[in-house]
C-alpha positions as CSV (number, residue, x, y, z in Angstrom):
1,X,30.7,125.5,143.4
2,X,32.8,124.6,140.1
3,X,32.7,121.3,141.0
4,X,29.1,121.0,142.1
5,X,28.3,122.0,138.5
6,X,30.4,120.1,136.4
7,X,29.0,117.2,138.4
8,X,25.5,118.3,137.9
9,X,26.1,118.8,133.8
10,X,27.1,115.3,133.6
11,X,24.5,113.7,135.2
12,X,22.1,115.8,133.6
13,X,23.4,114.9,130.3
14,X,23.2,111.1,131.4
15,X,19.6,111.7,132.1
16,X,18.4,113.2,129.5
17,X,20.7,110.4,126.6
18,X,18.7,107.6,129.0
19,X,15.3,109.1,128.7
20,X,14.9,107.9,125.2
21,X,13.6,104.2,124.7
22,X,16.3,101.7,125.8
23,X,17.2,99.3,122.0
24,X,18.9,96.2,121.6
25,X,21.6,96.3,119.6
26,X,22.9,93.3,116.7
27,X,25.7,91.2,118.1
28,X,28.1,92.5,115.7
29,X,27.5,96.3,117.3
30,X,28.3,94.3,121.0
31,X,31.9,94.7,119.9
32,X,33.6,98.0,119.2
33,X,37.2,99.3,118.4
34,X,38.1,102.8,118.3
35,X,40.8,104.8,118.1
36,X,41.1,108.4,118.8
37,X,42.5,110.7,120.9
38,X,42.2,111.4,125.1
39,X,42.8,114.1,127.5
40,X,43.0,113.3,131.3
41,X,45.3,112.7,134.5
42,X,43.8,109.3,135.3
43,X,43.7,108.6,131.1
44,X,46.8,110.0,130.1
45,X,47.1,112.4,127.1
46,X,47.3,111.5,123.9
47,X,46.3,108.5,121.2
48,X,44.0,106.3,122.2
49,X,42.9,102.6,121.5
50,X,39.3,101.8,123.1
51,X,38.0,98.0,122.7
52,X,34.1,97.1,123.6
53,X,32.5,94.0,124.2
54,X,29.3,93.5,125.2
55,X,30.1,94.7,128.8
56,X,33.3,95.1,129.2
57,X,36.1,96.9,127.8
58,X,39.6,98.8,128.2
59,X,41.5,101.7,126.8
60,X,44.8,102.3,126.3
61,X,46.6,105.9,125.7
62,X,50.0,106.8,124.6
63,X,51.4,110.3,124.1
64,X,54.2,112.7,124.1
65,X,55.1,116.7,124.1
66,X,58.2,118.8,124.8
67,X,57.2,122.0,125.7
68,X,58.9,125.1,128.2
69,X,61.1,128.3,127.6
70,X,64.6,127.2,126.0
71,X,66.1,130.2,127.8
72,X,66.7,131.3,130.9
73,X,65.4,134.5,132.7
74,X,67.3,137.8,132.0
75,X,65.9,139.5,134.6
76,X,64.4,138.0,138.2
77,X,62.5,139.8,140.7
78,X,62.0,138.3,144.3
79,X,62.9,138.9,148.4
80,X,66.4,137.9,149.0
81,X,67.4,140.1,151.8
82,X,69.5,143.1,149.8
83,X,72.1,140.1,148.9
84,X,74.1,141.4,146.3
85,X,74.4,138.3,144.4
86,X,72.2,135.3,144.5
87,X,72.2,131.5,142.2
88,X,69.0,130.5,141.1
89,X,68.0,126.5,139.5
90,X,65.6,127.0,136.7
91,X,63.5,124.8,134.8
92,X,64.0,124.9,131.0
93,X,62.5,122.7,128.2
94,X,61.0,119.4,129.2
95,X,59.9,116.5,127.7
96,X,56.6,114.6,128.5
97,X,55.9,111.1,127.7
98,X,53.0,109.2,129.2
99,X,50.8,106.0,129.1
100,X,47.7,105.2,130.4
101,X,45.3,102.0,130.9
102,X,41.8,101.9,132.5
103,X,39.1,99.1,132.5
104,X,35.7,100.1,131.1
105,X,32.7,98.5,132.3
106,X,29.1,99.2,131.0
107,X,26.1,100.0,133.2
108,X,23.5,101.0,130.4
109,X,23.4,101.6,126.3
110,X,20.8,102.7,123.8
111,X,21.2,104.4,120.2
112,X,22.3,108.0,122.3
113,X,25.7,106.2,123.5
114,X,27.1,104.4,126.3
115,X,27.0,105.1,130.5
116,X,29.9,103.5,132.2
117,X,32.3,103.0,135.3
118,X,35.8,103.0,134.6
119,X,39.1,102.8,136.8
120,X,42.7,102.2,136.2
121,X,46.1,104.1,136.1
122,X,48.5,106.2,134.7
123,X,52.4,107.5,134.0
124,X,54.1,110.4,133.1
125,X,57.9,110.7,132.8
126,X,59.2,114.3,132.5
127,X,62.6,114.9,131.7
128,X,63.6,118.6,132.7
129,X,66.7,120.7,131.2
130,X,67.3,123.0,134.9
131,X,70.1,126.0,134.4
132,X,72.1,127.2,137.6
133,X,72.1,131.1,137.0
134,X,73.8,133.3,138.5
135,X,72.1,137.1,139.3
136,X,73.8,140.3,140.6
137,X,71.6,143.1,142.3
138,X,70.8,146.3,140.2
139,X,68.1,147.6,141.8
140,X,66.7,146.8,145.7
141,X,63.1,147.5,147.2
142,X,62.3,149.1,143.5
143,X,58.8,148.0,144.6
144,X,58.4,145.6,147.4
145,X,60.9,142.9,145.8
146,X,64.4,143.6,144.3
147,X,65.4,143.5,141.0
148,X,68.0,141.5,140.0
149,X,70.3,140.8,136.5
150,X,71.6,137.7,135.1
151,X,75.6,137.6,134.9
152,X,77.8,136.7,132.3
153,X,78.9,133.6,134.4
154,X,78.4,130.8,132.5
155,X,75.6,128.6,133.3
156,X,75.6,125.2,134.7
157,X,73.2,122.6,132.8
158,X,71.7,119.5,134.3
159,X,68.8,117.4,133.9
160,X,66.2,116.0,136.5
161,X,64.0,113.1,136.0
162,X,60.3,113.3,137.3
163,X,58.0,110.4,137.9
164,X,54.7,111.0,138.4
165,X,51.6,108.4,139.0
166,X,47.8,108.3,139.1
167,X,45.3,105.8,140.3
168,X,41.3,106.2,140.2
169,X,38.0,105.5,139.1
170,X,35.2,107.3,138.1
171,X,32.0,107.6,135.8
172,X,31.6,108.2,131.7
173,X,29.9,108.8,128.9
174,X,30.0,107.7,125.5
175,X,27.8,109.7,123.4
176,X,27.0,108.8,119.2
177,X,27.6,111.6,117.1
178,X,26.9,109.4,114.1
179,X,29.0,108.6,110.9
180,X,31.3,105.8,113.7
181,X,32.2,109.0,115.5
182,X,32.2,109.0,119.0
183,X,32.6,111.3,122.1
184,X,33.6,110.8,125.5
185,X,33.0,112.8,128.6
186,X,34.2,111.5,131.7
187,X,34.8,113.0,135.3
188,X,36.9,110.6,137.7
189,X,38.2,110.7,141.1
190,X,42.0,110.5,141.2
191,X,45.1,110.2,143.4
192,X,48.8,110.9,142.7
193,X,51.8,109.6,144.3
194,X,51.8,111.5,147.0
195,X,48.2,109.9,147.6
196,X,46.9,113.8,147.3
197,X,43.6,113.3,145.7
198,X,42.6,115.3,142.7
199,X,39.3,115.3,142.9
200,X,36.6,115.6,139.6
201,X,39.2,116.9,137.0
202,X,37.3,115.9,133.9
203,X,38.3,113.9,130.8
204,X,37.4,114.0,127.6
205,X,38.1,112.0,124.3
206,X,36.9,111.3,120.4
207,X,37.1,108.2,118.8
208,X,36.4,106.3,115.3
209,X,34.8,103.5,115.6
210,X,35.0,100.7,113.1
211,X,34.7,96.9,112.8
């Protein structure tokens, strides 16, 4: 039902930017260069670089975060059989970089923005600090799990590399705010690397425009 909405506030939107009086715009207006910010899986997160000609276009997006606990768990609950001592591998801090580029091509235009199909790609690298920890028993069935504490063993460190890809395409819209500002509302249908498809996550980006 989420889905079935978001789709129907998109095109809904589209239709009502569309129902105004269709203009021709000068030839210097036919070419556009933006930059900004975007948020999506098929986009990337982060800055953004958008370039329009009079059809076609493309977008490229670069960013960055490191983000996660810096410490381990003191205490874990979970169902490990009454052992009395158990070694868990825990994700710590990561670091996230990722780029993005997708082709823009445009379907219709007027003074209320721009309706477009777009497709293309994305990467994210993630670099994870894990911790081997090891856990005695205090409590068992306290509730329905047990209750175990981390031991003064000292913990092993090691970091894991993920990869992760996207492929899609999908449909956007580039609606004038005014004042060169623009904003970007897009919902695509994507596909990761383990071709598992993730479908009608929306997007979203705003852009200066200049010449």
């Amino acid at each position: 039902m989420k889905k079935i909405l978001i789709m129907a506030g998109l095109l809904a939107l589209v239709a009502i930017a569309f129902a105004q009086p269709s203009v021709v715009k000068a030839d210097k207006d036919n070419h556009l260069k933006g930059l900004g910010v975007h948020f999506g899986t098929l986009s990337a997160n982060g800055f953004s670089y958008r370039s329009f000609g009079k059809q076609h276009g493309y977008q490229i997006t670069l960013g960055g975060i490191t983000l996660g606990d810096r410490d381990e768990e003191y205490v874990h609950f979970g169902e490990y059989n009454g052992q009395q001592q158990i070694t868990l591998l825990e994700d710590g801090r990561r670091t996230n970089l990722n780029v993005g580029l997708n082709y823009i091509k445009t379907l219709a235009q007027n003074r209320t923005g721009r309706f477009y199909v777009f497709g293309g790609g994305s990467y994210l690298y993630s670099r994870v600090k894990q911790f081997e920890v090891d856990f005695e028993l205090i409590n068992d069935n306290l509730t329905w799990e047990d209750e175990y504490r981390r031991m003064d063993t000292a913990d092993r460190v090691k970091w894991d590399n993920r990869h992760y890809y996207y492929v899609g395409a999908g449909l956007g819209f580039d609606f004038n705010l005014g004042q060169n500002f623009h904003w970007a509302v897009e919902l695509p249908l994507t596909m990761n690397q383990d071709t598992e498809f993730m479908m009608y996550i929306p997007q979203t980006g705003l852009y200066y425009y200049f010449d």
